[in-house]
N, C-alpha and C positions, 0 to 999 in steps of 0.2 A: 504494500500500500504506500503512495509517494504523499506525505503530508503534505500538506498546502495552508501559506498564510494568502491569504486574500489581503489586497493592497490597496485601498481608497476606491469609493465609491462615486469617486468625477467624473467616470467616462460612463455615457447611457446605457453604455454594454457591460458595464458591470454584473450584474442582476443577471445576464444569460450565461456570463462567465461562470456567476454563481450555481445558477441551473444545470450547466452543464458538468460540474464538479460531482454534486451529488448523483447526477447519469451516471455518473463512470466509477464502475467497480474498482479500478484501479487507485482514483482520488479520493480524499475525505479531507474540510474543511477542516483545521483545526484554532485558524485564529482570524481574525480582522484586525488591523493599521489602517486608520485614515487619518491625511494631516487636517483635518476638520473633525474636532472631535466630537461632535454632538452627531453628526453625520456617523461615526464612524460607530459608538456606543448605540446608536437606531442599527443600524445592520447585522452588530454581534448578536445585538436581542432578537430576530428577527432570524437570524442560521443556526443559531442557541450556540453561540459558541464565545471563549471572552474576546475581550476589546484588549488591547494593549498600547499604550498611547507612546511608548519609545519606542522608533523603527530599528535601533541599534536590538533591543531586548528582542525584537521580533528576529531580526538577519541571526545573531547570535545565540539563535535556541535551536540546541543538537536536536530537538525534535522535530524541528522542520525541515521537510525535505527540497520545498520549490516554492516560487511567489505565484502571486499573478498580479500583474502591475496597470492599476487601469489610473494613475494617478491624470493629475493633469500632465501634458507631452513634457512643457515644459521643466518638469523635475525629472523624466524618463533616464537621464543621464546620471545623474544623483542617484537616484534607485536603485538602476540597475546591473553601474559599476561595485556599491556597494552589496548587492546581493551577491554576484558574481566573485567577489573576495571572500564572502561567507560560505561559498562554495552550494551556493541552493540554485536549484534549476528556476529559467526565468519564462514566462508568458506572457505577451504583455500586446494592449490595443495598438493598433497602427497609428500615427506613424512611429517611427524608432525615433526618428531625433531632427529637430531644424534642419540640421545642417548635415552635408556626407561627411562632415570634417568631426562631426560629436558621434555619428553612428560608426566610424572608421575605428575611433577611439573604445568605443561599447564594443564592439565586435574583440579589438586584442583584450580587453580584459575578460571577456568570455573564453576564448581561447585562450588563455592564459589560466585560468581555474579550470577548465577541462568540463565545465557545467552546457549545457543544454538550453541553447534559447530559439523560441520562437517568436515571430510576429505576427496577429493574426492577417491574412489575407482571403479572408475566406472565399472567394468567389473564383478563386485562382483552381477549387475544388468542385465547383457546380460544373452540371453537366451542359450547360448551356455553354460555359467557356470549353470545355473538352470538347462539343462539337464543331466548335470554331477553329480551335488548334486543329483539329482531324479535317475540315475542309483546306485547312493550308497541306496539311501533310499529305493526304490522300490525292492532292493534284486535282481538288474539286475545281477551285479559283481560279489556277493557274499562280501564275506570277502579282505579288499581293501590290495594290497601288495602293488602299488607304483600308484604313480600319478608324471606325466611329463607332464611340463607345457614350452612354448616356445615362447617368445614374442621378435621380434627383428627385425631391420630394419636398411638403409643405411645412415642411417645419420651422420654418420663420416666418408664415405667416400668420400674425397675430390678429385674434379673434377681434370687433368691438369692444374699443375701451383697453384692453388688455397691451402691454407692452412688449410682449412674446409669443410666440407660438408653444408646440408645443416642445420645442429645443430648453431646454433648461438656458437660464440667463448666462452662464457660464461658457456657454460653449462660443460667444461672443467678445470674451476676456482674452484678447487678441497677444496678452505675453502670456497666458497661461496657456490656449492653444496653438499657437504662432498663426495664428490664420483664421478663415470660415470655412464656407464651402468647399474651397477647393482642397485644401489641407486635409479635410474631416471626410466628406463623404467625395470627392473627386480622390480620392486613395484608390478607389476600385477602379472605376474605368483608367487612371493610370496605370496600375500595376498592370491590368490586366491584356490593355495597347502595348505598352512595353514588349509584353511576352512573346504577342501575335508580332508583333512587325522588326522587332530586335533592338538592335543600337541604335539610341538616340543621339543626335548633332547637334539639334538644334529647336528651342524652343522660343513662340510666341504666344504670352499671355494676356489676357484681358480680366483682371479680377472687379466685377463692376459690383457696387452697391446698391442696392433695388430698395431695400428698407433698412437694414441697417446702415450705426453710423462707424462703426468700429471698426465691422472685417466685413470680406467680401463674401457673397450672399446668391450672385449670380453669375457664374465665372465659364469662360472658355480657355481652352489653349490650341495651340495646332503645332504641333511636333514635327521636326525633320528627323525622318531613321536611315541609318546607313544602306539600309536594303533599298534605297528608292521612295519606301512605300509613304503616304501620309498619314499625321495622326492627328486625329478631330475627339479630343474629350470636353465633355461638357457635363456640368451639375450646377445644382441649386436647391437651395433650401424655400424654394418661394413659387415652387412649380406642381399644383393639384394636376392631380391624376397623371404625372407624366409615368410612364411605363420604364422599366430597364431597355436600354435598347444598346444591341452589340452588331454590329455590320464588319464584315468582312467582302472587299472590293476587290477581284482579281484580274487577269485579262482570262480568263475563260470562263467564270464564274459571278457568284454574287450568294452571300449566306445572309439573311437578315433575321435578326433575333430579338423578340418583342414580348419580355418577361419570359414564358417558356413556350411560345408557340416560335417554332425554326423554320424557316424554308430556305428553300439554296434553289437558286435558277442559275443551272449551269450544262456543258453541253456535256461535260462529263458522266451526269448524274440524272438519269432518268424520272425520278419521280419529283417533284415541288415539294411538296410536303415531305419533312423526315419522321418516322412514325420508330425508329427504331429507338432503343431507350439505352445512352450510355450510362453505364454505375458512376454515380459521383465519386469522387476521390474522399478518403476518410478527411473528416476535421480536422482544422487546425491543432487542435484540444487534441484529438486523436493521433495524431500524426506526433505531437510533440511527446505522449505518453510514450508511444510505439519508440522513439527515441532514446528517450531516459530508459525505456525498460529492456530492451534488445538491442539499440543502436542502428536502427532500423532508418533508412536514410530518409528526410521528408521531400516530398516536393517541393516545399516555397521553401528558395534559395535566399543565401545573404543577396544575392547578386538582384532577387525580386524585391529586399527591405532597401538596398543602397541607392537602388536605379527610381523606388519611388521616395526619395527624398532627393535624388541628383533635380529630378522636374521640379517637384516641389521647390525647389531653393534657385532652378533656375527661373519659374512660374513668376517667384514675386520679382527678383531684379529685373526680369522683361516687364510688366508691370509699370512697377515705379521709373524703371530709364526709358517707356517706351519706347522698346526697339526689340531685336530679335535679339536673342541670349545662343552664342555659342558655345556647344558643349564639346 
């Protein structure tokens, strides 16, 4: 059984992290840290397990085997250098860190204690993106010209009277998250254009604010990648009913993918509709157990945590210098 402290309750996804701990036969919650204590003392009551308010007494108790770190990003560095010296396996929400220069740094101190870290990327596991990877591979598309990725939802937009959505106020505290939109939920169709189209060059950002006044809320990029191909991602926190949407552009094909309904129009592939059902890949959660407990290698690579903060850190400077950022 890998004990597990659970690590602040800042990021939204905490709560499924928490959910998926008690899934898993493998895990068992044994403590809560959060640098908000009141916050932190509501959660231990709430998984029935104590509250510990010194994060040194938490890294330093031989009974813990692993964290999970959903603090805010911006402590992620602090955390989870010091975990990593305490020799506990780390879990932790997206992104890793601001900057490739602080994730470069978190990466040799993991390496360096021989402990076990994951980032979640989870969409890097849906079956939706494995049909996509499999139209490049399978030679459905041909040769790939752009991939457009679309992830985005209403959660900054605030009801009458109210000054938020249903985003916690927090997720707008622009040095505790470094960002909005694009940082938070433009994580997925980043990492996940990355994957499809390779090495990125070159990037140009537009981080626009729609309602808020803090961080950006409505954001585009369009990525240069080595392979030719183009990259068009896009999110927001200000957009009802938009769907997931994943496009893959080739010169003999075309996959377009709209929540989980897929079709591919191509000369390769006889039928429009794909009716056949790929197995998702295990979870993130899953995938990092299967690690610590066999050394079982995961799919989402350092090279998927680095490459989505390389955009990210190149997103804001094209941004604020208005101009294209090369990579």
């Amino acid at each position: 059984m890998i004990k597990v402290a659970v690590l602040s309750r800042w990021h939204v996804h905490a709560d499924d992290y928490a959910r998926d701990i008690k899934e898993n036969e493998n895990l068992s919650i044994e403590l809560v840290w959060d640098e908000e204590v009141d916050r932190g003392e509501i959660w231990a009551k709430e998984l029935n397990v104590p509250y510990e308010q010194n994060l040194e007494a938490v890294l330093s108790n031989p009974n813990i085997d692993a964290v999970i770190v959903n603090t805010p990003t911006s402590m992620h560095k602090e955390v989870i250098i010091a975990a990593a010296k305490h020799k506990k396996h780390i879990f932790t929400e997206k992104v890793l860190a601001f900057t490739v220069k602080d994730s470069e740094e978190i990466y040799a101190a993991i390496e360096d204690a021989g402990v076990k870290l994951m980032v979640s990327l989870p969409r890097l596991t849906d079956n939706n993106f494995l049909y996509a990877e499999k139209s490049i591979n399978e030679g459905w598309v041909g040769k790939v010209t752009m991939v457009r990725c679309r992830f985005a939802h209403s959660g900054g937009v605030a009801p009458e009277g109210q000054e938020y959505g249903w985003l916690p106020a927090r997720f707008y505290d622009k040095e505790q998250a470094g960002g909005g939109a694009m940082i938070d939920l433009g994580a997925h169709p980043i990492y996940l254009t990355n994957r499809l189209a390779g090495k990125a060059v070159g990037v140009y950002a537009r981080l626009h604010k729609e309602s808020s006044t803090t961080v950006d809320d409505n954001s585009a990029l369009l990525v240069d990648y080595e392979s030719g191909a183009l990259g068009i991602i896009e999110t927001s926190f200000v957009s009802n009913g938009s769907p997931f949407q994943l496009e893959v552009y080739g010169t003999e094909g075309t996959l377009l993918i709209s929540d989980d309904k897929i079709q591919i129009n191509s000369e390769n592939v006889k039928s429009e509709v794909l009716t056949e059902v790929l197995p998702a890949l295990p979870t993130p959660m899953v995938q990092w157990v299967n690690e610590i407990k066999t050394g079982a290698t995961p799919t989402i690579t350092k090279e998927d945590v680095i490459n989505l903060t390389l955009i990210n850190e190149a997103a804001v400077k094209s941004h604020n210098e208005g101009r294209r950022i090369e990579l």
